[in-house]
C-alpha positions as CSV (number, residue, x, y, z in Angstrom):
1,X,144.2,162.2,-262.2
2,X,147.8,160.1,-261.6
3,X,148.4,159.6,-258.2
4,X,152.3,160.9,-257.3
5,X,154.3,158.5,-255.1
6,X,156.9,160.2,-253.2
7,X,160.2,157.9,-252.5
8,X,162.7,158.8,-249.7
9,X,166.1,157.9,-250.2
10,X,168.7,158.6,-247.3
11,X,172.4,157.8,-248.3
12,X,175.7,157.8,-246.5
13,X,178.7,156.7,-248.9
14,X,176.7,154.9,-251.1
15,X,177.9,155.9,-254.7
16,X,178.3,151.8,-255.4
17,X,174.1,151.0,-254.5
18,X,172.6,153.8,-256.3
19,X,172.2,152.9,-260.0
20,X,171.6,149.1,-259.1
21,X,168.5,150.7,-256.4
22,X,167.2,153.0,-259.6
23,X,167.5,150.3,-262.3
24,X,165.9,147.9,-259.5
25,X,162.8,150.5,-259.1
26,X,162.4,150.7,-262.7
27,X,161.7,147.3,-263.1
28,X,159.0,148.1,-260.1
29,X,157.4,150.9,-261.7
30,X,156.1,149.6,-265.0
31,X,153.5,147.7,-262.4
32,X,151.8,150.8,-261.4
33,X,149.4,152.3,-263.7
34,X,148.2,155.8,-263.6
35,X,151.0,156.7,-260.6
36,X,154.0,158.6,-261.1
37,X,157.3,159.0,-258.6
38,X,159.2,161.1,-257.3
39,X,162.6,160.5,-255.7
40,X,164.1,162.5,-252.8
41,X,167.9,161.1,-252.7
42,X,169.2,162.7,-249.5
43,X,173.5,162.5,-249.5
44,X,174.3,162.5,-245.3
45,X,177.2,164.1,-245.4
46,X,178.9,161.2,-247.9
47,X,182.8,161.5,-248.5
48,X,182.4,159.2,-251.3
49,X,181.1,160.2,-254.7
50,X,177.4,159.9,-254.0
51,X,176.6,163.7,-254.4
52,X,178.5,163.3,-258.0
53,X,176.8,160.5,-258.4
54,X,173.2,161.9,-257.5
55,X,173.9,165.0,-259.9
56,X,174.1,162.9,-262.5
57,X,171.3,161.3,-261.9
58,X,169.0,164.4,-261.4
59,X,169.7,165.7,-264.8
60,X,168.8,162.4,-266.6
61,X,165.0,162.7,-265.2
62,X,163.2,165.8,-263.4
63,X,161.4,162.9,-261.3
64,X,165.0,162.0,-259.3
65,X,165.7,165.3,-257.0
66,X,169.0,165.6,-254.4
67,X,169.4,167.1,-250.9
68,X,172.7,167.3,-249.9
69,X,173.6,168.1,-246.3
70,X,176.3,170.2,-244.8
71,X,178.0,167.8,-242.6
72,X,176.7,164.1,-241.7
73,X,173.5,164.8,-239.6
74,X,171.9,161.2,-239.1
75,X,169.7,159.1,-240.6
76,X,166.8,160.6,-238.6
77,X,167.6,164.2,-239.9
78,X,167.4,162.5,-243.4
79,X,164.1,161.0,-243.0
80,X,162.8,164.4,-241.9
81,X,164.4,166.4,-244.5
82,X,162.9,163.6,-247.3
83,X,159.5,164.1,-245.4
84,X,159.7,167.9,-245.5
85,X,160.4,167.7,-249.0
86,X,158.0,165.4,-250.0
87,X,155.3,166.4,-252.4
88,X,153.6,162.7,-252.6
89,X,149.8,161.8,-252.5
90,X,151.6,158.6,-250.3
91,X,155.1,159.1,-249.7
92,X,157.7,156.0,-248.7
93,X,161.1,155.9,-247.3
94,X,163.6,152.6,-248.9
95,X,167.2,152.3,-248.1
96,X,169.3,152.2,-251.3
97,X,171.1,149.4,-250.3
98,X,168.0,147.3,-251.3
99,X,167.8,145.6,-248.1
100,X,164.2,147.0,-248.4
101,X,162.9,144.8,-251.1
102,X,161.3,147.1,-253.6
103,X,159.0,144.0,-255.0
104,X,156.9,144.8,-252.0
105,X,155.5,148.4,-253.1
106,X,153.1,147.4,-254.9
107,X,151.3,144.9,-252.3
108,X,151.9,148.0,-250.1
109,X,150.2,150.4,-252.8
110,X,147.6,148.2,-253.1
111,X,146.9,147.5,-249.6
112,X,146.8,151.8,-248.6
113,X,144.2,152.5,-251.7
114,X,142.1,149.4,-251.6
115,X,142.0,148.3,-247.9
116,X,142.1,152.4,-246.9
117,X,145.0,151.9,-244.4
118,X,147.0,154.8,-243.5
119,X,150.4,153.2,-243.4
120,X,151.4,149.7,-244.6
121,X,154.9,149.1,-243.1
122,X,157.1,146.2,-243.3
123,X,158.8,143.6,-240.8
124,X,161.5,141.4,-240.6
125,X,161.0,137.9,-239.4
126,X,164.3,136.6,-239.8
127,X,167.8,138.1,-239.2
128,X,169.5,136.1,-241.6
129,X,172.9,137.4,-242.4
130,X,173.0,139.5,-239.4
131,X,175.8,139.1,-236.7
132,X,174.1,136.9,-234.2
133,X,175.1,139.2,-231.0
134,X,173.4,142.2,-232.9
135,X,170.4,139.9,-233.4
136,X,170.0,139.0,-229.8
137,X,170.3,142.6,-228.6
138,X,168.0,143.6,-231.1
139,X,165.7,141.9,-230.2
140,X,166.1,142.3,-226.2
141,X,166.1,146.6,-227.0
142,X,162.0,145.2,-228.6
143,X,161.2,143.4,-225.4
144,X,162.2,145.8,-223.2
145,X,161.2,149.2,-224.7
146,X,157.7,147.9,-225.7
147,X,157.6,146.9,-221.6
148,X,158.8,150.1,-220.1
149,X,157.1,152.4,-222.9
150,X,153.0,153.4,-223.6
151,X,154.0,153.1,-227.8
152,X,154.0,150.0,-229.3
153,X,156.7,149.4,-231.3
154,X,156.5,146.3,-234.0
155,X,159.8,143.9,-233.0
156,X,162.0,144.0,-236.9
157,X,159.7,146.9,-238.0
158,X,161.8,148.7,-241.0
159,X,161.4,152.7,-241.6
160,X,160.2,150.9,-245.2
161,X,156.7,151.9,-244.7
162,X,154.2,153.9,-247.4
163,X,152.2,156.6,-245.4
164,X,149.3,158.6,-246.6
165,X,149.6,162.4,-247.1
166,X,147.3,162.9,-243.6
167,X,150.4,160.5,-241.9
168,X,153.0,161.9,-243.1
169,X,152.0,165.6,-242.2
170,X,151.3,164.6,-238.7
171,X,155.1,163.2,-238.4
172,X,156.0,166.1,-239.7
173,X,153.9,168.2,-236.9
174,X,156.4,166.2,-234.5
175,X,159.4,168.9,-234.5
176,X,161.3,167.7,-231.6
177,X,165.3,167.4,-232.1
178,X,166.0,164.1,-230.9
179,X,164.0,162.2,-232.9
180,X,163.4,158.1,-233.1
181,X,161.1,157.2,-236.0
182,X,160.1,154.1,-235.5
183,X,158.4,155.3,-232.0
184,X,157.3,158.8,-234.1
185,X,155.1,156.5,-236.7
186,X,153.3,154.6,-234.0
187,X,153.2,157.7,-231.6
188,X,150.9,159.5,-234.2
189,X,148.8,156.7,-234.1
190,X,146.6,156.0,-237.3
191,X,145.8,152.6,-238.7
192,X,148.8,150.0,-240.0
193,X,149.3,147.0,-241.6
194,X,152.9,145.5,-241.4
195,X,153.6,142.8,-244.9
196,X,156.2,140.2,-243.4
197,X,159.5,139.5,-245.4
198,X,162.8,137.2,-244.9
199,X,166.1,140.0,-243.9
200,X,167.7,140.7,-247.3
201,X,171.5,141.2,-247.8
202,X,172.7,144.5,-248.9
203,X,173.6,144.5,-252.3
204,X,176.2,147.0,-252.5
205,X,179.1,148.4,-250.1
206,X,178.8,148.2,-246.1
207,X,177.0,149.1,-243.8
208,X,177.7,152.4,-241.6
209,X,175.6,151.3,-238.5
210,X,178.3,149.7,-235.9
211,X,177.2,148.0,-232.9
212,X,178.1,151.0,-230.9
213,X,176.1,153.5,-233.2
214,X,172.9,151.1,-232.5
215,X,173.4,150.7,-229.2
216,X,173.1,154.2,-228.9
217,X,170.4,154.8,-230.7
218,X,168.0,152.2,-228.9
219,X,169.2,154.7,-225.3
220,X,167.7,157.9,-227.8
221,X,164.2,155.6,-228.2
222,X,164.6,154.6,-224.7
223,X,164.8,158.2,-223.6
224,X,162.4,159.4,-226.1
225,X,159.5,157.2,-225.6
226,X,159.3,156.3,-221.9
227,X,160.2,157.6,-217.8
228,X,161.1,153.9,-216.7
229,X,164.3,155.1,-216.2
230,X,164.2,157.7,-213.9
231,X,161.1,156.0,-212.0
232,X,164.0,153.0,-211.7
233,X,166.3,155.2,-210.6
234,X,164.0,156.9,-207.9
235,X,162.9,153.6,-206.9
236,X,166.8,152.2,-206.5
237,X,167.6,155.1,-204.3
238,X,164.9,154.2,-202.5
239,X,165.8,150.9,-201.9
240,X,169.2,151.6,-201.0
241,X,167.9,153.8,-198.4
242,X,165.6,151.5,-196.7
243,X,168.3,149.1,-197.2
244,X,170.9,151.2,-195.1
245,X,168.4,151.9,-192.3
246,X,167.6,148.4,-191.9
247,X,171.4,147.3,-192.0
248,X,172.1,150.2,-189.3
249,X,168.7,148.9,-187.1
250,X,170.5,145.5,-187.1
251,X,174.0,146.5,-186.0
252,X,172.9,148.9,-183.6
253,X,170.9,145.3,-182.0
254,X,173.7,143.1,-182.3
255,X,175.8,145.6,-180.4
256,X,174.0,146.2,-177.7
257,X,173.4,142.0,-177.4
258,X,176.7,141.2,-178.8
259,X,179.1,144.2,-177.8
260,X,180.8,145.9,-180.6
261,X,183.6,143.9,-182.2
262,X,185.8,145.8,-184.8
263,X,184.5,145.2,-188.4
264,X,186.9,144.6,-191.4
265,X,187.3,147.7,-193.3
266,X,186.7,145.5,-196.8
267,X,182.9,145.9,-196.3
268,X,183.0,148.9,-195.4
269,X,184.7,149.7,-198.5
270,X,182.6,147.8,-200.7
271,X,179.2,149.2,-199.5
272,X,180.4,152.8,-200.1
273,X,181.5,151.4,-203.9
274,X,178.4,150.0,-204.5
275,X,176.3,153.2,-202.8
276,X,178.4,156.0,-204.7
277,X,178.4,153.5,-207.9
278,X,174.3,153.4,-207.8
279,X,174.5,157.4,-207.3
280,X,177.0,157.9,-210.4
281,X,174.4,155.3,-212.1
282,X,170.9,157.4,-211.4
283,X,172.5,160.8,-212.3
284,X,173.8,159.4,-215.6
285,X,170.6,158.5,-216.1
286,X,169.1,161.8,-215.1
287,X,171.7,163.3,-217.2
288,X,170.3,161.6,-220.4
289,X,167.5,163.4,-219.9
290,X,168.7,166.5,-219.0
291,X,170.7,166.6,-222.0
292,X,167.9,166.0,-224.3
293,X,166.3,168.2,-222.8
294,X,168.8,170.9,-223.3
295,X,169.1,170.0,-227.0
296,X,165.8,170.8,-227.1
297,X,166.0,174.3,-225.9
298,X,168.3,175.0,-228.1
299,X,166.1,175.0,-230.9
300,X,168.7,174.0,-233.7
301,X,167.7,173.2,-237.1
302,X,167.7,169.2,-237.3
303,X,170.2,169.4,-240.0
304,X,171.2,172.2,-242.9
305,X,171.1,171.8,-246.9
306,X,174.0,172.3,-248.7
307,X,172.7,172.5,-252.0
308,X,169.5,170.7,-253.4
309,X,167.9,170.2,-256.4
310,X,164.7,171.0,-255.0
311,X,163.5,174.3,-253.8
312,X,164.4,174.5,-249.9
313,X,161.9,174.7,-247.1
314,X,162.1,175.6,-243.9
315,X,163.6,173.2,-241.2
């Protein structure tokens, strides 16, 4: 019986990258014998002409299917849409832009069937190409989350990863709304192998990840997979509080020895900065989690398809 590899596509403006990725994964495919594919293209909320572009596509085979999105939900609602809608004995998620080299899946199909892993995922060793201030705090946001937090998370580990059915239906059994995958796959546990590979250029157009949009998802990992934060904040308060008492033990001595000369109000100004700025800093950081929290409790759908070529299921 053919095994069926499910492949999980999610695409933001990327009408240029999408024939060069399927003529690219053609060339891969004539190495697999007895296997067939599926493709789950999932359009993010593009304002280009990916969804055109996709249509197209899914009428020229009944292996390439669509999900197209409402509005721009994230990559992370992609990836769990793909996953919902996946149908794969092993299922695999690739970024179109070919940055995730497809001449890998077949060490990686190889590796999951003859070696019995349950995931073999991929890692960058280099950062070749990449703006050298991103690679530093890439690489610092590795260090410190895999410090402060009890899951492991593999420094340049892509989402490129293929997953066995019993894998991917765990992930799945993770429903929570703010969601970070990388910390997802090695939350659920089950045994990986990670193939090594030099950072690849994308091929095609540019990429929609700013600085600003990274940097904010590293807090959403940080959040998601570990308390350090608010243990750091309760520990800082306390600090500044034993601080305070043993600033006020030492005035009160040196003016009964000393007498009580007039202080300069600078100081006094600068400790109530630094006090109320440490306050503002611990309730932002509560915040963050009370916000997720409440996301939470809402219990919104993690993103709505607009049309599909696929039959829908629930999210």
């Amino acid at each position: 019986m053919n095994q069926l590899i499910t492949i999980i596509i999610p695409c933001f403006n990327e009408e240029q990258a999408i024939q060069h990725f399927v003529d690219e994964m053609s060339k891969i495919e004539k190495q697999f014998e007895a296997t067939n594919f599926e493709y789950i293209f999932i359009n993010d909320g593009s304002t280009d002409n990916t969804l055109p572009v996709l249509k197209e596509l899914s009428k020229v085979n009944e292996k390439y299917h669509y999900l197209s999105f409402s509005r721009n939900f994230g990559k992370e609602a992609a990836l769990y849409a793909g996953l919902q809608h996946s149908t794969g004995d092993y299922v695999t998620v690739m970024d179109v832009d070919l940055q995730d080299p497809p001449s890998l899946l077949p060490k990686m199909y190889q590796l999951i069937t003859e070696e019995k892993y349950d995931c073999v995922g991929t890692r960058r060793v280099s950062r070749k190409g990449e703006p050298k201030i991103r690679s530093f705090f890439a690489r610092q946001f590795y260090r410190v989350i895999n410090r402060i937090s009890d899951v492991e998370i593999v420094d340049g580990a892509r989402d490129y990863r293929l997953m066995t059915r019993q894998m991917v239906d765990a992930i799945l059994e993770v429903k929570e709304y703010n969601r970070f995958s990388k910390g997802i796959f090695s939350w659920v546990g089950f045994d990986t192998y990670y193939l090594e590979f030099e950072n690849v250029e994308r091929t095609d157009g540019e990429t929609s990840w700013s600085f600003w949009s990274l940097f904010k998802y590293s807090l959403d990992g940080i959040v998601a997979f570990s308390e350090f934060p608010l243990v750091f904040s309760a520990f800082v308060g306390l600090f500044s509080f034993v601080g305070a008492i043993i600033a006020l033990i030492f005035i009160i001595i040196r003016a009964l020895v000393y007498g009580d000369p007039t202080s300069g109000w600078p100081s006094l100004v600068c400790i109530i900065l630094a006090l109320g700025g440490l306050q503002l800093l611990c309730l932002g950081v509560v915040g963050q989690y009370l916000g997720k929290t409440f996301l939470e409790t809402k219990r919104r759908p993690i993103y709505i398809i607009k049309e599909s070529s696929k039959v829908n299921k629930d999210n």
